[in-house]
C-alpha positions as CSV (number, residue, x, y, z in Angstrom):
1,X,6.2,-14.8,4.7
2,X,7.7,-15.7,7.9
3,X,9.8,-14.5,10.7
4,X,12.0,-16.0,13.8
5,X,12.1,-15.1,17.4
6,X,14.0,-16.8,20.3
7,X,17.0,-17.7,18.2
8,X,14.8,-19.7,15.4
9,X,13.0,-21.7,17.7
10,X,9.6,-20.2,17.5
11,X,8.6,-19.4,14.0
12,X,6.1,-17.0,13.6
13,X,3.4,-17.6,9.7
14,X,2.0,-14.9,7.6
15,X,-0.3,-16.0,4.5
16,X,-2.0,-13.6,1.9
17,X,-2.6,-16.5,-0.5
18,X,-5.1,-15.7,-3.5
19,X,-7.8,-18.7,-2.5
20,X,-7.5,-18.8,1.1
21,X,-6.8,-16.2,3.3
22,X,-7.2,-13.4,0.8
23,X,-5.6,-11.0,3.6
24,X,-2.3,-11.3,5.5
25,X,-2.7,-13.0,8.8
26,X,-1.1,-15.4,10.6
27,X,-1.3,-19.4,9.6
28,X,0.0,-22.9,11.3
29,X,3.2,-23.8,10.0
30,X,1.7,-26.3,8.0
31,X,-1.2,-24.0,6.3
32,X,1.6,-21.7,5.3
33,X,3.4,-24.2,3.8
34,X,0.5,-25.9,2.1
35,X,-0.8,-22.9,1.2
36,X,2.4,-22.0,-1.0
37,X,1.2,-22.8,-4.6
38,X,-1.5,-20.8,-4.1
39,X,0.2,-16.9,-3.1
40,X,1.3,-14.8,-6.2
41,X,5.1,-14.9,-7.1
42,X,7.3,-16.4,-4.0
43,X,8.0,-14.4,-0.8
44,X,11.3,-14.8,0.7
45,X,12.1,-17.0,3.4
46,X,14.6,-16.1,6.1
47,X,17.8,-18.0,5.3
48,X,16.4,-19.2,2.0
49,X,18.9,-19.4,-0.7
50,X,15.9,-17.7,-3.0
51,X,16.7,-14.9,-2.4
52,X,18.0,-12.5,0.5
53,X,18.4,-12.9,3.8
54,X,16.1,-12.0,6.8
55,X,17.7,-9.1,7.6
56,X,16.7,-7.3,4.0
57,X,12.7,-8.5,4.3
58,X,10.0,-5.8,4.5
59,X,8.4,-5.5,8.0
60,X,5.5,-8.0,8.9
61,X,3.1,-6.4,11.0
62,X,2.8,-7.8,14.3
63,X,5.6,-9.8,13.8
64,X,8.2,-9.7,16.6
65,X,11.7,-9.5,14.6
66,X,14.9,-10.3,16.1
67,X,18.7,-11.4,14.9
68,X,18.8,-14.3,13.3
69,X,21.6,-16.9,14.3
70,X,20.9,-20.2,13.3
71,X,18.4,-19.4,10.4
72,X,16.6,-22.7,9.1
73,X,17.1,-23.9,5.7
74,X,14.2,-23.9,3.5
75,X,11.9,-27.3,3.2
76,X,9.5,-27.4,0.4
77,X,5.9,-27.5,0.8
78,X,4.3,-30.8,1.4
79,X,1.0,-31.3,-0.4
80,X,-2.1,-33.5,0.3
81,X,-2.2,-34.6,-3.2
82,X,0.4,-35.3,-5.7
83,X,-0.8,-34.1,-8.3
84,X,-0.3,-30.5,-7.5
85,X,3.2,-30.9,-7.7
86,X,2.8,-31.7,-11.8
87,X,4.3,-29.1,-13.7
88,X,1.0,-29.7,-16.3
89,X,-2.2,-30.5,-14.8
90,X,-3.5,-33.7,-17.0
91,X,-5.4,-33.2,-20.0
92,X,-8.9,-34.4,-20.8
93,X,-9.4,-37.5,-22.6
94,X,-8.6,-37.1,-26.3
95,X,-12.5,-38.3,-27.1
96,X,-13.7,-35.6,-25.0
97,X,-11.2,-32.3,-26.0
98,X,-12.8,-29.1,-26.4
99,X,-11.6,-25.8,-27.1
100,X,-10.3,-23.8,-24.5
101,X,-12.7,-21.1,-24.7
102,X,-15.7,-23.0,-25.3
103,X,-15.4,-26.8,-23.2
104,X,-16.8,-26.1,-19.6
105,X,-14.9,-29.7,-18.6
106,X,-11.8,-29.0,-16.4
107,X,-8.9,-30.7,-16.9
108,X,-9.4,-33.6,-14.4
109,X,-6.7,-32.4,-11.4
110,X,-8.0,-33.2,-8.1
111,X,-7.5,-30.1,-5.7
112,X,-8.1,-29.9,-1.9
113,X,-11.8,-29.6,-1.8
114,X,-11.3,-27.3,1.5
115,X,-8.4,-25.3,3.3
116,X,-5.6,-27.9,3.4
117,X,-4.1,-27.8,6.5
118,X,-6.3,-25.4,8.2
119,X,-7.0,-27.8,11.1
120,X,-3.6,-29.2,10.8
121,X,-1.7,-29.5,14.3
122,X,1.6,-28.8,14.7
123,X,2.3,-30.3,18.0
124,X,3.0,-34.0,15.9
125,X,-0.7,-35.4,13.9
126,X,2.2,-36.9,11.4
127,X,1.8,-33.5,8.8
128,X,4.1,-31.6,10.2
129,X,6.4,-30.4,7.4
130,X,9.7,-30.3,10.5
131,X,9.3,-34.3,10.6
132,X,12.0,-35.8,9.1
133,X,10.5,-39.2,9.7
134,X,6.9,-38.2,7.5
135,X,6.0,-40.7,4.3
136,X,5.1,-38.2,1.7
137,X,2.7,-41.8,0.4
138,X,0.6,-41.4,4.0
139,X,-0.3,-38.4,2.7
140,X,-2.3,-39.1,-0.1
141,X,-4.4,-42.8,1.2
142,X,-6.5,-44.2,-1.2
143,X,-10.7,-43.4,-1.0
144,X,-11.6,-46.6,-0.6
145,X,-9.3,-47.8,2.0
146,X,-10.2,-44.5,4.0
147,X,-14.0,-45.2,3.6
148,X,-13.8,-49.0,4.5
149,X,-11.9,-48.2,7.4
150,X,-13.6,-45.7,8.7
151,X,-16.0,-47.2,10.9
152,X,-14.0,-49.9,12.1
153,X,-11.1,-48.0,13.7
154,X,-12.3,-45.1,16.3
155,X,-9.1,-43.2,15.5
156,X,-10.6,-42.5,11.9
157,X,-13.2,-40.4,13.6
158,X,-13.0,-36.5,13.7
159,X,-12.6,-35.3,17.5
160,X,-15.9,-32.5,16.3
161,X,-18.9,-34.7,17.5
162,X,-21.3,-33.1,14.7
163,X,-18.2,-34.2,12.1
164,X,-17.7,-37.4,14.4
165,X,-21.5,-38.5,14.3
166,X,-21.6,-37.8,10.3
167,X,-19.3,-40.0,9.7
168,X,-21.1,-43.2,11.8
169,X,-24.4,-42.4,9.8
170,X,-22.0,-42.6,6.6
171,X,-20.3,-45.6,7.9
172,X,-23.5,-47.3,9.0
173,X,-25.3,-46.4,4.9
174,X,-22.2,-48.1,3.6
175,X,-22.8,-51.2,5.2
176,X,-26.2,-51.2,5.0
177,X,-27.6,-54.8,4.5
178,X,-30.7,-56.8,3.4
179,X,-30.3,-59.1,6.3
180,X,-30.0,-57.2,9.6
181,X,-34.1,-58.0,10.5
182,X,-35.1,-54.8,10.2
183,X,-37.1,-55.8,6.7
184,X,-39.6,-58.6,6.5
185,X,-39.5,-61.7,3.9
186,X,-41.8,-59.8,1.9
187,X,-40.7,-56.5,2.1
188,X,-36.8,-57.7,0.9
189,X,-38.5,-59.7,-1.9
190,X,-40.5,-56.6,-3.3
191,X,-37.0,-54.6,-3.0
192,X,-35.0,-56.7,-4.8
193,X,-37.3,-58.0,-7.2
194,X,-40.0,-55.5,-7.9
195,X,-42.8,-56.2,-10.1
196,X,-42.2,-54.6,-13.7
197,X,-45.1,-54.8,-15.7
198,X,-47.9,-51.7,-15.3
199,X,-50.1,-51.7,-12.7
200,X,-53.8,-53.6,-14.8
201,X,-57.3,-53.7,-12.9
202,X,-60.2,-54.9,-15.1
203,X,-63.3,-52.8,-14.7
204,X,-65.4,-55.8,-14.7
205,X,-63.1,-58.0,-11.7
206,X,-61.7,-55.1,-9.7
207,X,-65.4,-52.8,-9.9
208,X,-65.6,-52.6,-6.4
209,X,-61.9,-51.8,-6.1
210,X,-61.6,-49.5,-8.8
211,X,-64.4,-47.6,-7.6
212,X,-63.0,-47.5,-3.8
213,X,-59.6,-46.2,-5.6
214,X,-61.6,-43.3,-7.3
215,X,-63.1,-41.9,-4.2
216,X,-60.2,-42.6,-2.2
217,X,-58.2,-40.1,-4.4
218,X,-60.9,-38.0,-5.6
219,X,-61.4,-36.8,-1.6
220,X,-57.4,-37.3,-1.1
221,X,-57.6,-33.5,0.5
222,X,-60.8,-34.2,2.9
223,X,-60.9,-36.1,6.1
224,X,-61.4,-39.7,6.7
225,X,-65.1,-38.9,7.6
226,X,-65.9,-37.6,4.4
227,X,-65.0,-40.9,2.5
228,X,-66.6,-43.2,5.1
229,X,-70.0,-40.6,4.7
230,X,-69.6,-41.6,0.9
231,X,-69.1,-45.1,1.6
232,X,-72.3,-45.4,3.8
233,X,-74.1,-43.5,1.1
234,X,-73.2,-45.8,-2.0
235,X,-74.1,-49.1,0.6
236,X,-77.5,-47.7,1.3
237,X,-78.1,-47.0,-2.3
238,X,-77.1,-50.5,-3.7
239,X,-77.7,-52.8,-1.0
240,X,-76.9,-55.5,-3.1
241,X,-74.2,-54.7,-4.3
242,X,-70.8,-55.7,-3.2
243,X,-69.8,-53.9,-0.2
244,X,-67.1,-50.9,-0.3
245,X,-64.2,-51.0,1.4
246,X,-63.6,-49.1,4.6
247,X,-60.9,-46.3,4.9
248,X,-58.8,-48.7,6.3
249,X,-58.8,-51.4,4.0
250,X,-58.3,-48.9,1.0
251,X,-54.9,-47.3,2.3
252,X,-53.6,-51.1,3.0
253,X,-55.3,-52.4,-0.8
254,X,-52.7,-49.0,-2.1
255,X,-49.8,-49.8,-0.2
256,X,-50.1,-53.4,-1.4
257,X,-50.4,-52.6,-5.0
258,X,-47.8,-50.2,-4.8
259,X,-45.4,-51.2,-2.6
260,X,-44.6,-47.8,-0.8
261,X,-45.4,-49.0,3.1
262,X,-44.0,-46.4,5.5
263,X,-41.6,-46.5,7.9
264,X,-42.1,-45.2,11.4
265,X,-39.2,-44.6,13.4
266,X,-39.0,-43.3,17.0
267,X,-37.2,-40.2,18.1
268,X,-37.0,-37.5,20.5
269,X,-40.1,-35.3,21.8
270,X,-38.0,-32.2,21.4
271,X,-36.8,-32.8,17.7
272,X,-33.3,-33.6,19.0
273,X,-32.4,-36.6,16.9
274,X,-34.2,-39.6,15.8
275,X,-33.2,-43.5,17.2
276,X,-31.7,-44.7,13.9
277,X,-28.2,-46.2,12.8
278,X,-26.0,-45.3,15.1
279,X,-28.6,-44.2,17.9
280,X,-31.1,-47.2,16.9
281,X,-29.6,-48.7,20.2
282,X,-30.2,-45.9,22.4
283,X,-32.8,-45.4,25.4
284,X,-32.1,-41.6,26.3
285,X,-31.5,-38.8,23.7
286,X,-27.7,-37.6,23.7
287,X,-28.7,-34.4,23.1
288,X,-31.3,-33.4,26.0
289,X,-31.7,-36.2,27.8
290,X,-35.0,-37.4,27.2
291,X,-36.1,-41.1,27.9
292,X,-36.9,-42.5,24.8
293,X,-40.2,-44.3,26.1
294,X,-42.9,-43.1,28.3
295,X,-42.4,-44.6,31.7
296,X,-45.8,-45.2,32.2
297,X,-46.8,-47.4,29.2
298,X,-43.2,-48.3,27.5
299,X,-44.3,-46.7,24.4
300,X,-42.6,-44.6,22.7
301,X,-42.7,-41.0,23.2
302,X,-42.6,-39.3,20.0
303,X,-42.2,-41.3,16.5
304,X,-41.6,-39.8,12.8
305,X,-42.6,-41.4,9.0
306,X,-40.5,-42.0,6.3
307,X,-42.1,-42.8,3.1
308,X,-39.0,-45.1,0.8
309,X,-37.4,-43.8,-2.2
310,X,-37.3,-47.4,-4.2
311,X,-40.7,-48.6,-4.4
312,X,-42.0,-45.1,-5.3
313,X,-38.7,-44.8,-8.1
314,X,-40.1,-48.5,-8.9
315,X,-43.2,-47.5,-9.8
316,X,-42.7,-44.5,-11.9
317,X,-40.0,-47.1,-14.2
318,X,-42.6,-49.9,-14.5
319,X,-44.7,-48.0,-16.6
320,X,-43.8,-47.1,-20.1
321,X,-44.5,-43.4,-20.4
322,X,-42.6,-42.4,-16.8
323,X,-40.2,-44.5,-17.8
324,X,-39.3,-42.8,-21.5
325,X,-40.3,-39.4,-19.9
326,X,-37.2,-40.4,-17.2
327,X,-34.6,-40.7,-20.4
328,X,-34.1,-37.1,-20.5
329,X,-31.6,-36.8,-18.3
330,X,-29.6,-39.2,-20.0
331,X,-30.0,-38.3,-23.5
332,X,-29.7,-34.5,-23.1
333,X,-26.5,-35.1,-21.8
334,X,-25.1,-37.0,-24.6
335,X,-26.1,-34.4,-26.7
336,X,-24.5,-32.0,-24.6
337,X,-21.2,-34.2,-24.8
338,X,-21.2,-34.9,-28.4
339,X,-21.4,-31.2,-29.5
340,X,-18.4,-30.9,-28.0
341,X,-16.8,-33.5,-29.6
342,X,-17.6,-31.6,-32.8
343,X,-16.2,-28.2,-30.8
344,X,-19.7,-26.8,-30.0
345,X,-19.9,-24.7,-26.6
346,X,-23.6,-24.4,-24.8
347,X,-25.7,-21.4,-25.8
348,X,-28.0,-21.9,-23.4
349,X,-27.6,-23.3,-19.7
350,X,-31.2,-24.2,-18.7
351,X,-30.9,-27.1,-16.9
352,X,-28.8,-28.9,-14.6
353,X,-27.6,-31.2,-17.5
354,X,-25.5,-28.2,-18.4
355,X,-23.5,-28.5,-15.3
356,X,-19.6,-29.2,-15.7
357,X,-19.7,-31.5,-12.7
358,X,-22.5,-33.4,-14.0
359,X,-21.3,-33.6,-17.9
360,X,-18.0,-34.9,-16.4
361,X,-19.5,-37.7,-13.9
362,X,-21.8,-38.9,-17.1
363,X,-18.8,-38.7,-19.3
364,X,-16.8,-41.0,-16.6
365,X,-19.7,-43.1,-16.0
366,X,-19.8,-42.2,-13.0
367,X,-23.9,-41.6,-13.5
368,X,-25.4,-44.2,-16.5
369,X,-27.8,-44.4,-18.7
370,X,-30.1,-46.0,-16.1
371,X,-29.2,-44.2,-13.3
372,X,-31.7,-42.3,-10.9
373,X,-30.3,-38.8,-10.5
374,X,-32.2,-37.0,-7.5
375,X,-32.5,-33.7,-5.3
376,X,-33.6,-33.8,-1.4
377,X,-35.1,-30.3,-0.2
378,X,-36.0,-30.1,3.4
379,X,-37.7,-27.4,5.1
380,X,-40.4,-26.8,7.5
381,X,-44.1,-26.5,6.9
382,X,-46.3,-24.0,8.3
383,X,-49.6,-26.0,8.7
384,X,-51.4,-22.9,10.3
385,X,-51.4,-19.6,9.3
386,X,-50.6,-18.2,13.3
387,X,-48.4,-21.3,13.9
388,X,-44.9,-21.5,13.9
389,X,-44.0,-24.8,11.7
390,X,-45.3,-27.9,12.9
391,X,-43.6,-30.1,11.2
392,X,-40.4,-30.7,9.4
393,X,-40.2,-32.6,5.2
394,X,-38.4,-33.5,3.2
395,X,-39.0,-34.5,-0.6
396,X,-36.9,-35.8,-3.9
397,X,-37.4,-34.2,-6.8
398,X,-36.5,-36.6,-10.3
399,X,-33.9,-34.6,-12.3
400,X,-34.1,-37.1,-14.8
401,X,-37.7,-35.8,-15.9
402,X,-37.3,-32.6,-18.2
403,X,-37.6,-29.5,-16.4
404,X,-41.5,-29.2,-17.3
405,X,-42.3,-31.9,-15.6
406,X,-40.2,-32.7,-12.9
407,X,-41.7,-30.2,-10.3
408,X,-45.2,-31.2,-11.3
409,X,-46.7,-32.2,-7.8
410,X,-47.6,-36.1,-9.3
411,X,-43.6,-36.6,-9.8
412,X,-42.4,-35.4,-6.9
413,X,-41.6,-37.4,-4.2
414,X,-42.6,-37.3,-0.4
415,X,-39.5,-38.4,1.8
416,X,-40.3,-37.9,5.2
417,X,-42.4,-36.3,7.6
418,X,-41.1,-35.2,11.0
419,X,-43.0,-33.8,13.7
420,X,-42.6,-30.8,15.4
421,X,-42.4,-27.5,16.6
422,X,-38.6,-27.3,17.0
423,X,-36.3,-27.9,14.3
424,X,-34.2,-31.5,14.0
425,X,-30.5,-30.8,15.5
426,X,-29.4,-34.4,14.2
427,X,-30.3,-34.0,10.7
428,X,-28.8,-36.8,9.9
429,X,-30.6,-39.6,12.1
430,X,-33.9,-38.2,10.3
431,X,-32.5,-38.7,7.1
432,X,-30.7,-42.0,7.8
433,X,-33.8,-44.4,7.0
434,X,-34.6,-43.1,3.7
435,X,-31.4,-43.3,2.6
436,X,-30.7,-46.4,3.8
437,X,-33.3,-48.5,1.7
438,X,-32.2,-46.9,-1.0
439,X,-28.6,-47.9,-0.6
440,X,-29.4,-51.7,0.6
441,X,-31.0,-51.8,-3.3
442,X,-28.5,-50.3,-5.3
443,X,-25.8,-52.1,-3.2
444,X,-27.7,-55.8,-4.0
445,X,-28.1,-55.1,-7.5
446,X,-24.6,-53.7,-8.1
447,X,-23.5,-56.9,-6.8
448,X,-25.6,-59.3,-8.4
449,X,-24.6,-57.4,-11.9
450,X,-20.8,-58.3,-10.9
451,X,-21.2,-61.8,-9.8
């Protein structure tokens, strides 16, 4: 509802709407009006031909009420997506029908993910519903032309600098690229054209390494002085045999054979944000101030590993086992979506498979049969029982293993380790170079399979 003081020039907004505001209060102009569709039955208007005139409306509280003169005509809602205005919402496709009771899949009408309008301003951002000079087809840009331009024109950027610095780590993933020297010849070859045959060491050639490999993981949880006290041990014993290879030279034969080298990035002493993407460029942190580097010996001050997504994902698909163990995902959810071709609802939801937004992104291809579907959880670890945390992970769990094996400490997947004691502000610019590899991949592939 709404009300007029000062001879209709300052209209005062009251919204009780069902999915929003739940309660009456007062709401921009534009919230009000986007808000419409979603308020049970239609409240009168003053002056609208709907019903009534202002002058017969029930009290607002805290509204100031005065005579009317000039009372405005009403001017239907505008809406951030056309489709709302449909008097049917669009049906699902006719191989994919369900029952209404039983079909957990939507029909496919896309709705304002958050409040429409809630941050609208009505002093002129080109939404206003009073200007008689809008384009109702401004209102509704296309995805792709808002992601591409995002980055290159600064008036696409949110005024909010937490929103406003999300959006250059988004903009700086999406153009991501094999070829900005921040990989080595070696590095992009392994990338892009990983090995895909299982990893084969003859016990006969590869003794030395094979036995190197078993100690190596046998005292994985004991210190580096444990496995070079073994070492010594075995070389005194066999002199004549081949000699062992130090710690050293056993962490660079694994990363070799496997791929997964870390990355070390630098960042600030106090956890504020990490030098990546956006803030690769930077000497001081933004946050607190902090020189990057020491002054004394130009090094840096504080630095963070990231352990990359692809190689380990590479590894687990170039053998035959992981990779049949990571068809689950795929053919549980075809199964899902051909009982309900045959009008069979879920009994059981177990897994995420069962999920309406996944069923509908496998169904729309969105997610194929090849696909790596994964989970990030990030939290601190307490390394000491008096301690506070003293450092900050993050780790990727495989939802396309079944559930009884995906949380199995062998499948899942280190991301990133972040040093501590205070939490990361800039999430964000920790994230940014795990992500990032992965994206420079899928992006190559996806446009060598179109060329």
């Amino acid at each position: 509802m709404a009300t007029t003081s000062g001879r209709g020039k300052n209209r005062v907004y009251f919204c009780n709407c069902a999915r929003y505001c739940k309660v009456l209060k007062e709401v921009p102009s534009t919230t009000w009006y986007n808000h419409r569709p979603y308020r049970n039955g239609i409240i009168n208007m003053p002056g609208s031909s709907r019903g009534g005139s202002a002058h017969s409306s029930a009290p607002i509280p805290g509204a100031i009420e005065e005579d009317i003169e000039n009372p405005e005509p009403y001017v239907p809602p505008v809406y951030f997506n056309h489709e709302l205005q449909e008097e049917e919402p669009h049906s699902p496709p006719p191989e994919f029908t369900a029952p209404n009771h039983t079909s957990p899949i939507p029909p496919t009408v896309d709705e304002p993910s958050a409040d429409p309008g809630s941050l609208a301003d009505e002093s002129g951002n080109g939404l206003g519903v009073d200007n008689s000079d809008d384009n109702s087809e401004n209102l509704n840009p296309d995805p792709d032309t808002v992601h591409e331009n995002l980055g290159s024109d600064p008036t696409n950027l949110s005024d909010l600098a937490d929103i406003r610095i999300a959006q250059e780590f988004i903009d700086s993933i999406r153009h991501a690229s094999i070829h900005n020297g921040d990989l080595s010849p070696d590095d992009v070859e392994a990338l892009l054209d990983p090995v895909e045959s299982p990893l084969d060491l003859d016990e006969t050639n590869d003794k030395n390494l094979l036995l190197c490999l078993r100690l190596f993981l046998a005292q994985i949880n004991s210190s580096e002085e444990t496995y070079a006290d073994t070492i010594d041990a075995i070389r005194i014993a066999f002199p004549d045999n081949e000699k062992p290879l130090s710690y050293d030279q056993i962490k660079r034969r694994i990363s070799n054979l496997t791929g997964v080298k870390p990355i070390i990035s630098d960042m600030c002493p106090n956890t504020c944000m990490a030098y990546t993407g956006p803030f690769s460029n930077l000497q001081h942190c933004p946050e607190c101030g902090t020189p990057r580097n020491d002054p004394l010996t130009d090094c840096p001050k504080q630095q963070f590993y990231t352990i990359p997504l692809a190689p380990q994902i590479q590894a687990l698909k170039r053998h035959p086992k992981t990779a049949a163990d990571m068809g689950y995902f795929f053919r549980r959810t075809q199964e899902l979506l051909a009982g309900y071709n045959k009008d069979q609802s879920i009994e059981v939801y177990d897994d995420i498979c069962c999920g309406t937004d996944v069923l509908k992104a496998v169904h729309e291809e969105d997610i194929k049969e090849h696909d790596t579907v994964l989970m990030m959880l990030f939290d601190g670890a307490q390394l000491y029982r008096n301690k506070v945390s003293d450092c900050w992970i993050y780790i990727w769990v495989i939802m396309n293993l079944s559930p009884d094996r995906r949380y199995k400490k062998k499948y899942v997947i280190p991301g990133g380790v972040i040093p501590g004691p205070k939490k990361p502000k800039i999430v964000e610019s920790f994230l940014f170079p795990g992500l990032w590899k992965g994206t420079v991949r899928s992006q190559h592939l996806r446009r060598r399979v179109q060329s």
